[in-house]
C-alpha positions as CSV (number, residue, x, y, z in Angstrom):
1,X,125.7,172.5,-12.3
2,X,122.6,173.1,-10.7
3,X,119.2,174.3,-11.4
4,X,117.7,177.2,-9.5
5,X,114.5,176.7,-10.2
6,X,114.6,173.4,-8.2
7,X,117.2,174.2,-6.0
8,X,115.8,177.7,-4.8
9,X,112.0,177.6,-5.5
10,X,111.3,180.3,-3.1
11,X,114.1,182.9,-4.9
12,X,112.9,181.5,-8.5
13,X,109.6,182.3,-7.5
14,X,110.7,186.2,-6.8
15,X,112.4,186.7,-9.5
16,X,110.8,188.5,-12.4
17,X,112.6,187.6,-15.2
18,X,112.6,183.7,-15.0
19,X,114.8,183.5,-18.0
20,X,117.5,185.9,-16.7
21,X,121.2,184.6,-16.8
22,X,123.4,184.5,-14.3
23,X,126.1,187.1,-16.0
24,X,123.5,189.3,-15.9
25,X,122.1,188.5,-12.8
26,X,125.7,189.0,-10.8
27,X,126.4,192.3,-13.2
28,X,123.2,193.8,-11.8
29,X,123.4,196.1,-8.8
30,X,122.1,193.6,-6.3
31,X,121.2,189.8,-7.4
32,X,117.9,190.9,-5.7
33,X,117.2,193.8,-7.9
34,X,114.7,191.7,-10.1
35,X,113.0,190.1,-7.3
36,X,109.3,191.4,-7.3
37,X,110.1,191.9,-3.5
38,X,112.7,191.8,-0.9
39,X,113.8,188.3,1.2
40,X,111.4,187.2,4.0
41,X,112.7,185.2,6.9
42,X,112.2,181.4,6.7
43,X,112.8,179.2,3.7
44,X,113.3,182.2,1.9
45,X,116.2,183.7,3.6
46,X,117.8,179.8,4.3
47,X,118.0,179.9,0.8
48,X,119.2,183.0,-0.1
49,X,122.3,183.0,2.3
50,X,122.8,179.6,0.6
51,X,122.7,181.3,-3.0
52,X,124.9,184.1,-1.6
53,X,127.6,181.5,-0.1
54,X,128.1,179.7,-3.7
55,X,127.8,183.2,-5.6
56,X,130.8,184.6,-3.1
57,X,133.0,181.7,-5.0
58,X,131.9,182.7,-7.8
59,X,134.2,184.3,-10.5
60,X,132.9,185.6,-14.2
61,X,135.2,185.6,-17.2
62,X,134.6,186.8,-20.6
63,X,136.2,183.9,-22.2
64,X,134.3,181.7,-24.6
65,X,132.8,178.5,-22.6
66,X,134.9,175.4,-23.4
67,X,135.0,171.6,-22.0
68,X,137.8,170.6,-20.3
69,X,139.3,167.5,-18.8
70,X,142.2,167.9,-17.0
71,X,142.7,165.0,-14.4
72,X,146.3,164.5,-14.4
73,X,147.3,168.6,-13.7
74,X,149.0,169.2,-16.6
75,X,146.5,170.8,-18.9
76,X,146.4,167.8,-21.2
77,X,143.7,165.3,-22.2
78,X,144.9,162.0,-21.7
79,X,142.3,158.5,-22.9
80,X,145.1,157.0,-19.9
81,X,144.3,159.4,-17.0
82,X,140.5,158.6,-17.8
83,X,140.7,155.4,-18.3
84,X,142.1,155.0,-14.6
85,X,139.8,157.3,-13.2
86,X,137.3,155.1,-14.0
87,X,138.9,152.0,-13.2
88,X,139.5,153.6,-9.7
89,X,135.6,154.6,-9.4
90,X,133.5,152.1,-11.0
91,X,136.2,148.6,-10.5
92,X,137.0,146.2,-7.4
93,X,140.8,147.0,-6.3
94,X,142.6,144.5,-8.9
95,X,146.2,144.2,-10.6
96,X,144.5,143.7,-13.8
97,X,144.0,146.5,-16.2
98,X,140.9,147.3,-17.8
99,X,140.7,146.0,-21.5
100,X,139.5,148.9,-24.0
């Protein structure tokens, strides 16, 4: 997750409700329609074509939020599976297992 404000100053700055979520911001007619004006060229525009790329992958559910940790592909949580991911990350190549 990212933060627009840092990420995009020059959109942040346009946009008139600085609280604004991004449900409502993509249910809006245009994610521009709160901007207090339209894109310039520039900085502006580089980072509005690079808001636009991430919000074209992009897909809204009406679900509750939830945490999920699914490393091993079948939709379980397993103290295993994460165990070895971080043994893979964080450890030298050994034989020898991590001790918990």
């Amino acid at each position: 997750m990212f933060n627009c404000r840092s990420v995009f100053p020059r959109l942040f700055a346009l946009e008139l409700d600085k609280e604004i979520v991004v449900a409502n911001k993509m249910g809006a007619s245009s994610v521009s329609a709160s901007f207090r004006r339209d894109v310039r060229d520039g900085a502006e525009r580089q980072q509005w074509d690079d808001l636009s790329s991430i919000l074209n992958s992009v897909v809204l559910s009406s679900s509750k939020d939830r945490w999920t940790c699914d490393l091993s592909g079948d939709g379980e949580f397993k103290v295993k599976v994460i165990r070895n991911f971080i043994d893979d990350l964080f450890l030298p190549s050994s034989d020898v297992e991590t001790r918990w």
